[in-house]
C-alpha positions in Angstrom: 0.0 0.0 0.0 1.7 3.4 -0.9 0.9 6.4 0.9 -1.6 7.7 -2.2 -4.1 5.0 -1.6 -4.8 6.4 2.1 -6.7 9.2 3.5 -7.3 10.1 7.6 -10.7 8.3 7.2 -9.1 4.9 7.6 -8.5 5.1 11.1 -12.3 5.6 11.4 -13.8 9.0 13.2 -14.7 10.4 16.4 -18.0 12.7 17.5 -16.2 15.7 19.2 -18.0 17.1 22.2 -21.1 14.6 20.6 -21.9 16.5 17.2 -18.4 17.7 15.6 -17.4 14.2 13.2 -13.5 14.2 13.2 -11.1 11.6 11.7 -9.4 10.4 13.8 -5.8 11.3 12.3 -6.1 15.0 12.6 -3.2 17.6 12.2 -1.0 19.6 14.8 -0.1 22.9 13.3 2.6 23.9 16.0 5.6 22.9 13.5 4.7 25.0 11.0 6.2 28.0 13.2 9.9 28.5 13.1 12.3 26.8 15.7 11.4 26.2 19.0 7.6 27.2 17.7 9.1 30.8 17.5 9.4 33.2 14.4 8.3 32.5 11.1 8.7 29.0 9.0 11.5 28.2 7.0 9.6 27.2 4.1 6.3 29.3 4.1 5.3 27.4 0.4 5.5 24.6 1.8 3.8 24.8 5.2 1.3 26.2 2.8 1.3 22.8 1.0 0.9 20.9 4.1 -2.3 22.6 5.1 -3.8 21.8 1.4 -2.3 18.4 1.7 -3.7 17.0 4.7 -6.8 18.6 3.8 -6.7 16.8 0.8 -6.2 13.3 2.7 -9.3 13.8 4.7 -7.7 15.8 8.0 -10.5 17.3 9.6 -9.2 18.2 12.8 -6.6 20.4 13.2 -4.8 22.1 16.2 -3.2 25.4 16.8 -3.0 28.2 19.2 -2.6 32.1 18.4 0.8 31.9 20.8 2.3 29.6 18.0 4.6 31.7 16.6 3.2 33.5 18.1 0.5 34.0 14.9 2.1 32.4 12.9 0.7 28.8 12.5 -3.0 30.6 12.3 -2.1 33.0 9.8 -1.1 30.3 7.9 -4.6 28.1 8.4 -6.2 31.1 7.4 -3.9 32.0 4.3 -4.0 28.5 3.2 -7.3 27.5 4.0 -9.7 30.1 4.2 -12.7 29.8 3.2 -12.7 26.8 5.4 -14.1 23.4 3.7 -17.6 22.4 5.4 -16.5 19.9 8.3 -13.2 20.9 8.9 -12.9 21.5 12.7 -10.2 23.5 14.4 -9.2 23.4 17.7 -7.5 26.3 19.5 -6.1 26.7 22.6 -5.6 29.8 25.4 -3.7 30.1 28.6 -0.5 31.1 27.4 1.8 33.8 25.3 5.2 34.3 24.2 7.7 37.0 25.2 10.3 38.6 22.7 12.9 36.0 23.1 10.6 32.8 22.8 9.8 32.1 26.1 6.4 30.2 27.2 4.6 32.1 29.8 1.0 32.0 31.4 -1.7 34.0 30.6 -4.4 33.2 32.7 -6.1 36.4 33.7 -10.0 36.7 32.7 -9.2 39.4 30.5 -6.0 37.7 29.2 -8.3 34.7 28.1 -11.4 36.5 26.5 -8.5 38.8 24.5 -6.9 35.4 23.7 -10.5 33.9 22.3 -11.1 37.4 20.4 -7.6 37.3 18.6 -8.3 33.3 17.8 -11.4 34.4 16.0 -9.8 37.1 14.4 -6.8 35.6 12.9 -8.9 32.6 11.9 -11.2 34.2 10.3 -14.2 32.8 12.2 -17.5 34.1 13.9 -17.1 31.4 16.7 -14.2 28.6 17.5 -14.8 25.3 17.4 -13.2 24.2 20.0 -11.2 26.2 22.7 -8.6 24.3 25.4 -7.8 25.9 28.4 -3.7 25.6 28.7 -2.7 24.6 32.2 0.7 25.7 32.8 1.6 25.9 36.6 -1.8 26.4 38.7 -3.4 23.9 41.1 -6.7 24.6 40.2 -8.0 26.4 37.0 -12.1 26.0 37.8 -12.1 29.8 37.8 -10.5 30.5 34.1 -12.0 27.3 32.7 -15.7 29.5 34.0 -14.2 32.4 32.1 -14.2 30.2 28.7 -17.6 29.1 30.1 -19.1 32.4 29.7 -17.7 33.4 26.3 -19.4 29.7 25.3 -22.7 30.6 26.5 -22.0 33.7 23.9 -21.6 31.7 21.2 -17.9 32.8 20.7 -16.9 29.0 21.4 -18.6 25.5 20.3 -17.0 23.4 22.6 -14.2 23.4 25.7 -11.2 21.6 26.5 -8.0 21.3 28.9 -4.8 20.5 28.2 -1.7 19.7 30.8 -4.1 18.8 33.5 -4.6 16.1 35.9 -7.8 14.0 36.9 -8.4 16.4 40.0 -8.5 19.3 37.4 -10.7 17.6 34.8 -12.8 16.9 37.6 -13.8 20.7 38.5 -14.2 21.9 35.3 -16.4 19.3 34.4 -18.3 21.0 37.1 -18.2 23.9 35.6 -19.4 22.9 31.6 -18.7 20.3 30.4 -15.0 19.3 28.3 -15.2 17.9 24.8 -11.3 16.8 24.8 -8.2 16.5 27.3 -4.7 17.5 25.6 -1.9 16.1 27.7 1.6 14.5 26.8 1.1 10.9 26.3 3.3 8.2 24.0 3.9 4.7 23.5 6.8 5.5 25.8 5.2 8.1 28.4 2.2 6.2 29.7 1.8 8.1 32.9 -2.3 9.4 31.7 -3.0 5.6 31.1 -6.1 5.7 34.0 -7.0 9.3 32.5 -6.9 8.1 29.2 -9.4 5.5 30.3 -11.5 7.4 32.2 -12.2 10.2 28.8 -13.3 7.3 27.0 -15.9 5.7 29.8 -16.5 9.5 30.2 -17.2 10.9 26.2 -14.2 13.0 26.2 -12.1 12.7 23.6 -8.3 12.1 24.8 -5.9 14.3 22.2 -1.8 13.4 23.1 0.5 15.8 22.5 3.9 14.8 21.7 3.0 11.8 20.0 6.4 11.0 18.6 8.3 12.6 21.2 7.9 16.0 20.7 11.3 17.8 20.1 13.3 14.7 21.5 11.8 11.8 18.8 10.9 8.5 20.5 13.6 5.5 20.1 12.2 2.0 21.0 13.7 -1.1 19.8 10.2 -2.6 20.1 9.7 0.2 17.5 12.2 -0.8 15.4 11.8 -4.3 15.6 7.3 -4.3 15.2 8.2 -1.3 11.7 10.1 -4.2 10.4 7.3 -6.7 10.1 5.0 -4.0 8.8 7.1 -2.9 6.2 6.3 0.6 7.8 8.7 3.0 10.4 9.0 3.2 14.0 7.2 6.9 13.9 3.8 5.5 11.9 4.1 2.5 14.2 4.1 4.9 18.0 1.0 6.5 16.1 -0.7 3.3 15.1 -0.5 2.2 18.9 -1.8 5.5 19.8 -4.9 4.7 17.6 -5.1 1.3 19.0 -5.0 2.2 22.6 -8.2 3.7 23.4 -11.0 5.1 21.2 -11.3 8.0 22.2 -7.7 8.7 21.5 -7.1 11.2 18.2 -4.1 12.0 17.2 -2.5 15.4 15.6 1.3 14.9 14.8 2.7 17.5 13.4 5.2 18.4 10.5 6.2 20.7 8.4 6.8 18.1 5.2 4.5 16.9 2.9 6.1 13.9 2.5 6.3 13.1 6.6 2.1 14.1 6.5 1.2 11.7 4.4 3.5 8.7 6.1 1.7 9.8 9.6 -1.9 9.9 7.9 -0.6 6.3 6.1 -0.5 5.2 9.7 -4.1 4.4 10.3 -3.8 1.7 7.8 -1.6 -0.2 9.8 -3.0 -3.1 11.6 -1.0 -4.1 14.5 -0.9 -7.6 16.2 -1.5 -8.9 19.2 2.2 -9.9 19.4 3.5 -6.4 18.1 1.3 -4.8 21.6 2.8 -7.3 23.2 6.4 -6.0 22.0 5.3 -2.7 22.6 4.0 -3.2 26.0 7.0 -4.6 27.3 9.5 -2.6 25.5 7.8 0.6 24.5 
C-alpha cells in the first residue's frame, strides 16, 4: 500500500463534544512556526502545502493556538485554507503567550483569556471557534479560568471546551463547571503516565488528544519500535501512532510536521494493523 491510496478516514472518526465528526488522524499545526515554535517558518510554500495536503487526505481536525509563533501557525490556516471546507474543525487553545525572546509564559487572567479567544477568531477568520482548550501551565486549580471560557461559550464565541496539561483532580472541577469535549496532555507509546486518565475520557465521552505523540522535540527510540516497523514494512514513527490509535477510542491524534512527505507517512499510519504480538512487543519494550 503506498501512501496515495490512504486518507485520515481509515483510522475511522470520532463525534467531538457529541456532534463535531472528526477523523481520527487529525493535524497539529505547531511545527509550521519556526524553531522552537518561535518566528516564522522556514519554508512558508511549503507549510502552505501541508495545510492543502492534509486537507486533501481527509484531516478534519486540526490544532493550533494564536501563541504559536506567536500568529504564525493561524495566519497560515487562514492563508492556506480560508474559506474553510464544510466539516473541517479547528481546535485552539488559550492560557498562554510568548515574550520577545521565545519564552512560554502564562496567561491566565480573565481578560487575558477572553482577549486570547477574540484574537483566535480574528486571525482565523471565524465568527465562533470550534473548540477552545484551556492551557494549564503551573496552577493547582483552573475552575475559575475554565468558567471564564464558560461564559464566552454561553455567547456563542466557542462550540466546545477543553483542557490541556491537566490532571484528573483538574478535569474533575471543570467538568463541574461545563462540560469538556477533549483533554490534551503529553502521552506516548513510551510516556504512559495518563494511562487511567486516558481510560476514564473514554468511559466519560471525552475525547483524549496526546501531544507529543512521537516525542515531541526529542523523537521516540524504541527497539520494540524498530523491531514491530520491520514486520510492517512501515517505520518506528507510523508504528508509536498506530499504537496510539489502537490504545483507546477516544484517542485522536495530531502529529505535526512541516513536510509533505512526513504528512502523508503519519496519515498512512491508520492503515496499519498491529498484532497482538506487536502490543505485546510494545508493552513490554515501548
Amino acid at each position: 500500500m503506498t501512501n496515495d491510496d490512504i486518507t485520515a478516514t481509515a483510522a475511522g472518526h470520532w463525534d467531538l463534544g457529541g456532534d463535531l465528526r472528526v477523523n481520527r488522524i487529525g493535524y497539529g499545526a505547531m511545527q509550521l512556526a519556526g524553531p522552537g515554535v518561535f518566528g516564522p517558518p522556514a519554508d512558508r510554500a511549503e507549510a502552505i502545502a501541508v495545510l492543502r495536503r492534509a486537507v486533501e487526505l481527509g484531516v478534519n481536525h486540526i490544532d493550533t493556538s494564536d501563541y504559536y509563533g506567536p500568529y504564525v501557525t493561524n495566519e497560515l490556516i487562514k492563508e492556506a485554507l480560508h474559506p474553510y471546507p464544510e466539516g473541517l474543525v479547528i481546535v485552539t487553545k488559550v492560557g498562554g503567550r510568548r515574550d520577545e525572546t521565545g519564552n512560554w509564559l502564562s496567561a491566565f487572567t480573565p481578560d487575558e483569556l477572553r482577549q486570547a479567544v477574540h484574537d483566535n477568531l480574528d486571525r482565523l477568520g471565524l465568527d465562533r471557534l470550534d473548540v477552545v482548550n484551556l492551557r494549564r501551565f503551573n496552577e493547582d486549580s483552573i475552575a475559575e479560568e475554565f468558567a471564564v471560557l464558560a461564559e464566552l461559550r454561553e455567547q456563542g464565541l466557542i462550540h466546545h471546551l477543553g483542557v490541556s496539561n491537566v490532571e484528573a483532580g483538574q478535569l474533575a472541577e471543570c467538568r463541574a463547571v461545563a462540560p469538556v469535549a477533549c483533554l490534551q496532555n503529553l502521552y506516548n507509546v513510551t510516556a504512559r503516565q495518563d494511562d487511567a486518565l486516558v481510560d476514564e475520557c473514554a468511559r466519560q465521552g471525552i475525547a483524549y488528544v496526546p501531544f507529543f505523540p512521537l516525542g515531541g522535540f526529542t523523537p521516540i527510540q524504541a527497539h520494540a519500535l524498530e523491531k514491530v516497523a520491520s514486520r510492517h514494512g512501515a517505520t518506528s514513527r507510523q508504528v508509536a501512532l498506530t499504537w496510539l490509535l489502537r490504545r483507546s477510542p477516544a484517542i485522536l491524534i495530531i502529529p505535526g510536521t512541516s513536510s509533505v512527505r512526513h504528512l502523508e507517512d503519519n496519515v498512512a499510519a491508520g492503515a496499519i494493523a498491529l498484532t497482538e504480538d506487536d502490543l505485546a512487543d510494545l508493552d513490554t519494550n515501548g
